[in-house]
C-alpha positions in Angstrom: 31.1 -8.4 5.0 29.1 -11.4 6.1 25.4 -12.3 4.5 22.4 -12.0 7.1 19.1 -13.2 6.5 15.9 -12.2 8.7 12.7 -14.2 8.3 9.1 -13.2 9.5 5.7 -13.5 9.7 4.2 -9.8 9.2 1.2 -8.9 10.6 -0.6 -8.9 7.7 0.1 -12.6 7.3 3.1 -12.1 4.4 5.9 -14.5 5.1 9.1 -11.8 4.7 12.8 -12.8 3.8 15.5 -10.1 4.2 18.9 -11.0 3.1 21.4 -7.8 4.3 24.9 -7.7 4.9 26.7 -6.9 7.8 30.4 -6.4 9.1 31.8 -9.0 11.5 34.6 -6.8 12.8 32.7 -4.4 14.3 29.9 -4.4 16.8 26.2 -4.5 15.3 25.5 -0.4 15.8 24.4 0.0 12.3 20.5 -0.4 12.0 18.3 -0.5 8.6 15.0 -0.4 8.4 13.4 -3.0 6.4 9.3 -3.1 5.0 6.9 -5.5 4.1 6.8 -5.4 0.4 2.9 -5.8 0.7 1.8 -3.9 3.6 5.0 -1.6 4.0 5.7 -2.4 8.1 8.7 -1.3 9.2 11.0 -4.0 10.9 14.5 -3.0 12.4 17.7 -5.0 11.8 21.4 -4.8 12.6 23.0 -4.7 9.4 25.3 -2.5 6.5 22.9 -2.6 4.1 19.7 -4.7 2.8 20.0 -6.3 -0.2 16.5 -8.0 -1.0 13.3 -7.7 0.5 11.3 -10.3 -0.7 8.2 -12.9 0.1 9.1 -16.2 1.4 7.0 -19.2 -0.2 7.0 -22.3 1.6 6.8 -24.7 -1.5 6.3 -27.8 1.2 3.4 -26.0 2.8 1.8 -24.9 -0.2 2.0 -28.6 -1.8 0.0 -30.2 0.9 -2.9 -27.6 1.0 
């Protein structure tokens, strides 16, 4: 199994970070579904399994605002 992480901006404006895990000897057929933890939309990956769902904070961004 090899760590995977997916980062996006959801269209409610949450930064999300998904870290999952996949299998690199077999070809990516496995998809989890994966929700915003504030506004719950759904976002497909190809993985095993998801591991943490969390928000992303930009510490650099949010020290110059």
């Amino acid at each position: 199994m090899v760590g995977v992480v997916a980062v996006w901006r959801c269209k409610c404006g949450l930064r999300v970070k998904v870290v999952a895990e996949a299998d690199t000897h077999q070809p990516p057929s496995r998809k989890v579904v994966a929700s915003c933890p504030k506004c719950g939309e759904p976002r497909i990956l190809h993985a095993e399994k998801i591991v943490s769902v969390t928000e992303l904070i930009d510490f650099a961004l949010s020290a110059s605002a």
